[in-house]
C-alpha positions in Angstrom: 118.5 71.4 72.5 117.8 70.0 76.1 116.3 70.2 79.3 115.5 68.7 82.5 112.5 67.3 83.5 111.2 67.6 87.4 108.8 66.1 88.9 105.4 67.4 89.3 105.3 69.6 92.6 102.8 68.0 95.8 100.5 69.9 97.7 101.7 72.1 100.4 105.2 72.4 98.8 107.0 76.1 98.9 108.8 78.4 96.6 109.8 81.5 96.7 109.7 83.8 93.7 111.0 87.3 93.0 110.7 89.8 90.0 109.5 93.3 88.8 105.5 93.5 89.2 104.8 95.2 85.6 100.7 94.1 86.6 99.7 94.3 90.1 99.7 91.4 92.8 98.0 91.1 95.6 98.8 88.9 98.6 96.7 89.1 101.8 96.0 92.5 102.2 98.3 94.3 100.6 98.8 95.3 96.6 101.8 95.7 95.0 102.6 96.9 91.6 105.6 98.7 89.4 108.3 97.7 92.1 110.9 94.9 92.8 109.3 92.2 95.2 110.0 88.3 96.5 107.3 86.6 97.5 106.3 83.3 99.1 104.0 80.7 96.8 102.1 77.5 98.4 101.2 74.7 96.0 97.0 73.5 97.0 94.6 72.5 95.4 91.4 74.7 95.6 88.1 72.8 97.1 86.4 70.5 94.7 82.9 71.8 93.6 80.7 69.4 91.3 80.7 70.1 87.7 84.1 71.9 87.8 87.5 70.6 86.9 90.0 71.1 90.1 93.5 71.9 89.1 96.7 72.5 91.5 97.9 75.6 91.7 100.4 78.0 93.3 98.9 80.8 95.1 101.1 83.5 97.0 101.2 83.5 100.7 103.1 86.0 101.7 105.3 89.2 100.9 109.4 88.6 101.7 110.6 92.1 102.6 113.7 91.2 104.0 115.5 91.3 100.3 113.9 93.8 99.5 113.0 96.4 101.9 110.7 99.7 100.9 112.5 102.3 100.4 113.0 105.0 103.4 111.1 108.6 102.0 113.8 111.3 100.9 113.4 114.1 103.0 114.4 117.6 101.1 115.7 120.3 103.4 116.7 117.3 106.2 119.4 118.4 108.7 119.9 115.3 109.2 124.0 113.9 108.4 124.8 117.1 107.2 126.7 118.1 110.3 125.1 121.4 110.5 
């Protein structure tokens, strides 16, 4: 068995991230859940408040829909492309 080990990421540093939302995510104003989604993740650490321990972490910043776009609604009965 092996693996590689990285380095620890740094504050500020980006990744992106994609996958089926089986529990709901929210990012900014908007909830997603039970679809396909990439998002963006920032790495900062949260303000320090005395007594608590301060830990690093990733926290979305923002929805990628250019990989995944919503899909258009399905119009029943649409004369649309049917040449009609």
């Amino acid at each position: 068995m092996k693996w590689k080990h990285n380095s620890p990421p740094e504050v500020g540093d980006i990744r992106n991230r994609a996958g089926f939302l089986f529990m709901p995510r929210r990012i900014g104003d908007e909830t997603r859940w039970l679809e396909y989604a990439e998002w963006s993740e920032v790495y900062h650490k949260p303000m320090n408040y005395p007594g608590h321990v301060v830990l690093a972490q990733w926290v979305g910043s923002r929805w990628m829909d250019e990989k995944y776009p919503r899909p258009r609604p399905v119009v029943i009965g649409s004369k649309r492309g049917g040449g009609e």
